[in-house]
C-alpha positions as CSV (number, residue, x, y, z in Angstrom):
1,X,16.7,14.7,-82.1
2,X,15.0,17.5,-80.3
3,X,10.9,18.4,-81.4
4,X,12.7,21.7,-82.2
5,X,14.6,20.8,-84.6
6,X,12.4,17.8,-85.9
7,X,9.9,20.7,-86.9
8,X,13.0,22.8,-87.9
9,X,14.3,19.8,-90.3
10,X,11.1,19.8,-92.3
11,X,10.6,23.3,-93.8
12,X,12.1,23.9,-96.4
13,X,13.0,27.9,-98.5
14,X,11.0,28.6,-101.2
15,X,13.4,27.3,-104.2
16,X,13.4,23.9,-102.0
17,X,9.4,23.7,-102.3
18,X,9.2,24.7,-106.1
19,X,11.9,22.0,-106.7
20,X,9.5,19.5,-104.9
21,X,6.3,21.0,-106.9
22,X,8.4,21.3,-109.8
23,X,7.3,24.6,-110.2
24,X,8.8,28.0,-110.5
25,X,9.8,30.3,-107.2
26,X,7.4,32.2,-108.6
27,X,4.3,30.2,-108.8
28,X,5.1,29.1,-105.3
29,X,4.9,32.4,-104.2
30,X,1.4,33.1,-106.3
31,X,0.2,29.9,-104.3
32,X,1.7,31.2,-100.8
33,X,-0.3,34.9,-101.7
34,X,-3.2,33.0,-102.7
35,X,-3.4,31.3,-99.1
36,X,-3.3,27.8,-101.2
37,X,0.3,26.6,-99.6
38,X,0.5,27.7,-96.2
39,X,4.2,29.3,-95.5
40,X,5.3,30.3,-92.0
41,X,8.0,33.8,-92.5
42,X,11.0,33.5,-89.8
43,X,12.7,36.9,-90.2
44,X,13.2,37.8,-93.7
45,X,12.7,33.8,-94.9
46,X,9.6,32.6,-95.7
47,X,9.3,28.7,-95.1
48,X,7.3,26.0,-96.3
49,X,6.4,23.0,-94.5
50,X,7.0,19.5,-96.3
51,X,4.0,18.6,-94.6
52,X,2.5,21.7,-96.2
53,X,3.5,20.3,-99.7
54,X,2.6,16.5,-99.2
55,X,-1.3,18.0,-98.5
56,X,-1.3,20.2,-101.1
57,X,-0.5,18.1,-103.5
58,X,-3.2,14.9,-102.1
59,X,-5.5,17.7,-102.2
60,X,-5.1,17.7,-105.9
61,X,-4.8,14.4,-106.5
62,X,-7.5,12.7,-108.5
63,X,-8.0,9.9,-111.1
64,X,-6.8,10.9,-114.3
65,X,-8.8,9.2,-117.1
66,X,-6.9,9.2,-120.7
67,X,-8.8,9.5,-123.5
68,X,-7.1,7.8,-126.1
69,X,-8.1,7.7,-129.6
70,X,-7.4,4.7,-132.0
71,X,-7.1,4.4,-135.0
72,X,-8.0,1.5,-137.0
73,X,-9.1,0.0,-134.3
């Protein structure tokens, strides 16, 4: 495969990207206005990088500590 369409392969539309967030089209395009995912436009699509996505989301990753009450215990 050519670098062309290696780089080609790995953006993805806008529903694609929200599928992957698991977020609305619409709070993909809030983050993409927001400059928080960075989205390259080819003619009238604008295009996410899975790259893009993968970042964002380590970005945001952090320990998660549960705080669970119990009773009786």
């Amino acid at each position: 495969m050519s670098p062309v369409m290696a780089s080609t392969a790995s953006l993805l539309k806008r529903p694609e990207a929200a599928g992957r967030l698991r977020q609305s089209v619409r709070q993909v395009d809030k983050l993409i206005a927001a400059g928080e995912l960075p989205a390259v436009r080819i003619g009238r699509s604008v295009l996410i990088r899975e790259s893009a996505i993968e970042y964002f989301i380590e970005a945001r990753e952090s320990r998660v500590k549960l705080n669970i009450n119990r009773r009786g215990s």
